[in-house]
Legacy VTK file of the C-alpha trace (Angstrom):
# vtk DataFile Version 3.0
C-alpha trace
ASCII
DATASET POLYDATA
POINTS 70 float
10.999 14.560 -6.730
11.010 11.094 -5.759
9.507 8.041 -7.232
8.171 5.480 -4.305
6.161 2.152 -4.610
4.028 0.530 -2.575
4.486 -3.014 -1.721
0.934 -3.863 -1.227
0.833 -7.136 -3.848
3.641 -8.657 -2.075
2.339 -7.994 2.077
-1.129 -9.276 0.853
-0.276 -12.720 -0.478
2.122 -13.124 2.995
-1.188 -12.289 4.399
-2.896 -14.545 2.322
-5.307 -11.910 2.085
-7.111 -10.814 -0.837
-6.876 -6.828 -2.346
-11.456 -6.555 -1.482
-10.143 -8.314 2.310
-7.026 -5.613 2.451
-9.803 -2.912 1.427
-12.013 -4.124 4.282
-9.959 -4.266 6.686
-8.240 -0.870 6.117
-11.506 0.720 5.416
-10.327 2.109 2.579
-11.896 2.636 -1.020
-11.508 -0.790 -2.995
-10.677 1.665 -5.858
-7.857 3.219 -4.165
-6.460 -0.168 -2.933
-6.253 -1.550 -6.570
-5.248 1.809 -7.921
-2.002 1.733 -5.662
-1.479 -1.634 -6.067
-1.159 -1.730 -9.700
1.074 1.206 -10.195
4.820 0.616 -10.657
5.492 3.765 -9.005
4.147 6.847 -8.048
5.407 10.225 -7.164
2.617 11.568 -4.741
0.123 9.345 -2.360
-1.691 10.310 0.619
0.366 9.991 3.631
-2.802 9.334 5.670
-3.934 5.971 3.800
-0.304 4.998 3.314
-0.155 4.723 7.668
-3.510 3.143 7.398
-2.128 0.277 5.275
1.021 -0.155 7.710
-1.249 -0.704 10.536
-3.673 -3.245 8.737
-0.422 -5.116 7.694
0.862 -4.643 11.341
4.180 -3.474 9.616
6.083 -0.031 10.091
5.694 2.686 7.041
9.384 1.796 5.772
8.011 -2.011 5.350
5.070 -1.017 3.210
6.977 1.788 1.145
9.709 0.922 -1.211
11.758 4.159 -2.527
13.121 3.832 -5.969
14.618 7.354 -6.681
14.898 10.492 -4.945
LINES 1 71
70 0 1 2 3 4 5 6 7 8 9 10 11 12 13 14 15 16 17 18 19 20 21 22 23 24 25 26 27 28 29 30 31 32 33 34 35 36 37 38 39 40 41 42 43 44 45 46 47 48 49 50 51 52 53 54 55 56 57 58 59 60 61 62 63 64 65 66 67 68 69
């Protein structure tokens, strides 16, 4: 199974946005924001926020998702 990361820390300071803004925006759970963006890696996300989070950044999947094994 592979190990993927997201890049959320680094598309939200090009943003200059904050993690609460990224939350808003997205409309996603503040909680689940901070809890992907502090993980070094994770083996299973939900596919469904992960495409949220491309279109808030206005960036394809492959931007946002950084695979470090597979």
């Amino acid at each position: 199974m592979g190990r993927i990361r997201l890049r959320i820390r680094e598309l939200v300071s090009e943003k200059g946005w904050t993690l609460k803004e990224l939350a808003e925006r997205s409309g996603l759970p503040y909680s689940t924001i901070t809890s992907y963006a502090q993980r070094e890696s994770m083996t299973m996300t939900d596919y469904t926020a992960i495409r949220r989070l491309a279109q808030t950044f206005d960036v394809m999947v492959d931007d946002l998702v950084e695979v470090l094994e597979e």
